[in-house]
C-alpha positions as CSV (number, residue, x, y, z in Angstrom):
1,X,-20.4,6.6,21.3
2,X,-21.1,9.5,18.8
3,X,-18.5,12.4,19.1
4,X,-20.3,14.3,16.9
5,X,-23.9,14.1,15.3
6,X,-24.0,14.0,11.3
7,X,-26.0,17.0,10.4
8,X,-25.5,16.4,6.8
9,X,-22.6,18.2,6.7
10,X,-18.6,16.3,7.2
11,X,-16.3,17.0,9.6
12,X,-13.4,17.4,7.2
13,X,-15.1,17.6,4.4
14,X,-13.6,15.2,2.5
15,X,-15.4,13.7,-0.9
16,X,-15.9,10.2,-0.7
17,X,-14.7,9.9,3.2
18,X,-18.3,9.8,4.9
19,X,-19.9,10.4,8.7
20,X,-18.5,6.5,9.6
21,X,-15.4,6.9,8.1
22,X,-14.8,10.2,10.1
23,X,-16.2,9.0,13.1
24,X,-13.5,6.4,13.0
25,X,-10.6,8.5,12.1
26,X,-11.8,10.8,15.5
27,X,-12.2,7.6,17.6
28,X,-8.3,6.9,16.2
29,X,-7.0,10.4,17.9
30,X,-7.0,12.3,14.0
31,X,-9.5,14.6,15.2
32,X,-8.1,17.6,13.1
33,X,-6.6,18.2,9.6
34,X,-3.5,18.7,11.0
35,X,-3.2,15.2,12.9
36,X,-4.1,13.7,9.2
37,X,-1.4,15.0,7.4
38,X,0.8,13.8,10.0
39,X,-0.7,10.3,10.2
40,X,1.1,7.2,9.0
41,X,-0.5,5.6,6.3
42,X,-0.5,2.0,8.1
43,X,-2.1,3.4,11.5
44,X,-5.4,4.9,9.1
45,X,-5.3,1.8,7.1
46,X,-6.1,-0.7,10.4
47,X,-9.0,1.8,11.3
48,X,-12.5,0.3,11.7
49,X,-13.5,0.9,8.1
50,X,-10.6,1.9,6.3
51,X,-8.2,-0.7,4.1
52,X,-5.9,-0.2,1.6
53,X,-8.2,1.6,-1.3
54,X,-10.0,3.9,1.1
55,X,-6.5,5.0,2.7
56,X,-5.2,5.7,-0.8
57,X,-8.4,7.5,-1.4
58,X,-7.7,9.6,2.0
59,X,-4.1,9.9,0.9
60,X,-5.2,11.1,-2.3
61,X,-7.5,14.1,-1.0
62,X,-5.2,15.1,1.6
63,X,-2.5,15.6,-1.4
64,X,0.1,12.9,-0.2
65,X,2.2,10.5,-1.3
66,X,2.3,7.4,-0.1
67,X,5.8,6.3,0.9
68,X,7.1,3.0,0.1
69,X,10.0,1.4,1.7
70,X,13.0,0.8,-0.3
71,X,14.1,-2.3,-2.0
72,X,16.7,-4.5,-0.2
73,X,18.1,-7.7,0.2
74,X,17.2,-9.6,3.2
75,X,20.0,-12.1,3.4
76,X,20.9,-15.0,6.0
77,X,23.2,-12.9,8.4
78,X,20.3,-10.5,8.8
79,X,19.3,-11.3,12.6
80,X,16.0,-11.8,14.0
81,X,12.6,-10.4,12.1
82,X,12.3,-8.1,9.6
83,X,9.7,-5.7,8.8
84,X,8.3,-4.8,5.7
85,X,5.6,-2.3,5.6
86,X,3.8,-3.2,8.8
87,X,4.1,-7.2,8.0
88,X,6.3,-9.3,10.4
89,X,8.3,-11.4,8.1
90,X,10.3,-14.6,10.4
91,X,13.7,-15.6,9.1
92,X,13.3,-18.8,6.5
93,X,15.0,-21.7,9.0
94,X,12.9,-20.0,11.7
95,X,9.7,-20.3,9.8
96,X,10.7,-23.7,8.3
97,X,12.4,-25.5,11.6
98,X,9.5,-28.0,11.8
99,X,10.3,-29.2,8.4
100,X,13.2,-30.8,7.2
101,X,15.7,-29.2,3.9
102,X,18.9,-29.7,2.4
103,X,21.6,-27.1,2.2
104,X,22.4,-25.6,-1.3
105,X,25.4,-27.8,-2.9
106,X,28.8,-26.9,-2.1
107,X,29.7,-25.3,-5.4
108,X,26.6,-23.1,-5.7
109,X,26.8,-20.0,-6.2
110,X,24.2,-17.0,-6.5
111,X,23.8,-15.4,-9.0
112,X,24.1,-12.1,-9.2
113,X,22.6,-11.1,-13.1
114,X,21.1,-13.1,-15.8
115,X,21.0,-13.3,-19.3
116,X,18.6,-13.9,-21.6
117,X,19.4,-15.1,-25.6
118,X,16.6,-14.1,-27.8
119,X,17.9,-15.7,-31.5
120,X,14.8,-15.2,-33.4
121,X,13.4,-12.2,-32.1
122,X,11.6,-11.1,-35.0
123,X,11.2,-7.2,-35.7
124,X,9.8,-5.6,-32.4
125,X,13.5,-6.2,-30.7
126,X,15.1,-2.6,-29.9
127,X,18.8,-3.9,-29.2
128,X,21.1,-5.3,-31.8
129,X,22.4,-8.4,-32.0
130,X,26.2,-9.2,-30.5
């Protein structure tokens, strides 16, 4: 079902986002300018038509950032699933509880920074030596 006819002329407007990629965006409920610029990026981006580059692209012309999540550290006492930018992502001994594993070693310990030792560096180091 056509919502509107392509006359040669865009709904929005928008260079580089085309009759089908409009069409789609109204079939999703963003029917105006408005309803884009308060669209999340992830909703556009599982449109018929659109992915990743062509929601950039449509991020892009509507002058907005995209907004990614935060680093953080998923550790074991973290219940359940966790989401990461629209991706279900199971707990490890959830995902791996057909298969067999070993716990780490009693004395292991993570480790929280590393260092690297560099003794012939040669001249395009920018620290000093200690």
């Amino acid at each position: 079902m056509v919502l509107f006819p392509f006359d040669g002329m865009t709904r929005f407007n928008l260079k580089g986002i085309g009759p089908k990629k409009e069409e789609a965006l109204v079939q999703g409920g963003y029917d105006t300018i408005d309803k884009l610029q308060s669209a999340d990026f992830y909703d556009i981006m599982h449109l018929p038509g659109f992915g990743y580059n062509s929601t950039c692209t449509l991020w892009s012309l509507l002058g907005r950032e995209i907004e990614y999540p935060s680093m953080f550290e998923v550790v074991e006492s973290v219940p359940g699933n966790v989401t990461v930018e629209n991706k279900v992502i199971k707990p490890w001994r959830e995902y791996k509880k057909k298969q067999e594993f070993t716990e780490a070693p009693s004395d292991y310990k993570v480790q929280r920074t590393t260092v690297w030792s560099f003794p012939d560096r040669g001249d395009w180091a920018s620290h000093t030596p200690q």
